[in-house]
C-alpha positions, 0 to 999 in steps of 0.5 A: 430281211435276208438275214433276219429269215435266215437266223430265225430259221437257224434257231428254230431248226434243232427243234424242227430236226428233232421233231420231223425226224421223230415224227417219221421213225414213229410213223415207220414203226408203229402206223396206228400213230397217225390216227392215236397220237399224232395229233398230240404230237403235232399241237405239242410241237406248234405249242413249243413254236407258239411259246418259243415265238412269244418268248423269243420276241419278248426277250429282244433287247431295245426297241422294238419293231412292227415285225416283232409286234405282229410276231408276238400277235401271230404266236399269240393267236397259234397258241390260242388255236392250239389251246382250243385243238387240245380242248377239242381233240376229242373231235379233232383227232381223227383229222390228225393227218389232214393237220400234218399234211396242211402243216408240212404244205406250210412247212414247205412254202417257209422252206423255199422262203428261207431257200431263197436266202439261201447261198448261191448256186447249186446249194440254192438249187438243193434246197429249192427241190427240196422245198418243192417236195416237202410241199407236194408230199404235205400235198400227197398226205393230205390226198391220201387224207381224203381217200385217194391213196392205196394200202389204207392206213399203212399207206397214209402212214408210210406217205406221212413218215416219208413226208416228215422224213423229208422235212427233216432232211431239208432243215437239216440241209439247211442247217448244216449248208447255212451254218457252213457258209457263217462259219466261212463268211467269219473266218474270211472277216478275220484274215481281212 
């Protein structure tokens, strides 16, 4: 199961990385984006991870398992709630950063999944914390949503860049850490 989480999340994550780190530049430079286009932004991205998750599944050769069944019906359900966000956006964008703090307290809970299967010691450590502030900054964004946060919109902006910034440091600690230690656990199989 270990094992399973961690390559899923190693497929998914140059996609992440991507987006997550875009997101934040974004943010950064232009801070009217959290309340124009973010939305957009967000539905695309869980657009791409509902397809990828559906094709994803489909394309696993042999039989198929509980899981993958019910990762296709979870995608599958996600693309419908995007399809209707899209329908709706006129409505729906001002809630945009409601949408991308809710996203990154879930991106935050997936986090410190995978950093459990993580490798041991202070690397397990690392993206533990990491986690934990993803989570509270998705946190942060969305009480700043709600009007407790200062500078009005340049803070909601700078508390979203800062939140999607951390994001993208964690996959990309993660990715590098995971991929550093498949790259050792090979490479000891074959002097063995």
């Amino acid at each position: 199961m270990k094992s399973l989480l961690r390559n899923r999340f190693l497929r998914h994550s140059m996609p992440r990385i991507f987006f997550f780190g875009m997101m934040g530049a974004t943010l950064f430079v232009h801070p009217s984006f959290i309340v124009n286009g973010a939305f957009y932004a967000v539905a695309g991205y869980l657009l791409f991870v509902s397809v990828f998750g559906i094709v994803d599944r489909i394309r696993i050769k042999g039989r198929k398992s509980r899981r993958d069944y019910a990762g296709i019906i979870v995608s599958a359900v996600l693309l419908l709630f995007v399809a209707n966000s899209l329908v709706f956006a006129r409505y729906l964008a001002h809630l945009a950063p409601l949408c991308l703090g809710a996203f990154l307290m879930l991106e935050g809970l997936y986090y410190f999944s995978v950093s459990l299967c993580g490798p041991e010691g202070w690397q397990r450590g690392i993206l533990a914390v990491l986690s934990i502030l993803v989570f509270l900054s998705g946190m942060s964004v969305v009480l700043f949503t709600l009007g407790f946060g200062v500078h009005g919109l340049f803070g909601l902006s700078a508390v979203s860049g800062i939140a999607s910034g951390l994001s993208c440091a964690y996959a990309l600690t993660a990715c590098l850490l995971y991929r550093g230690k498949t790259k050792r656990h090979i490479e000891s199989e074959e002097t063995i």
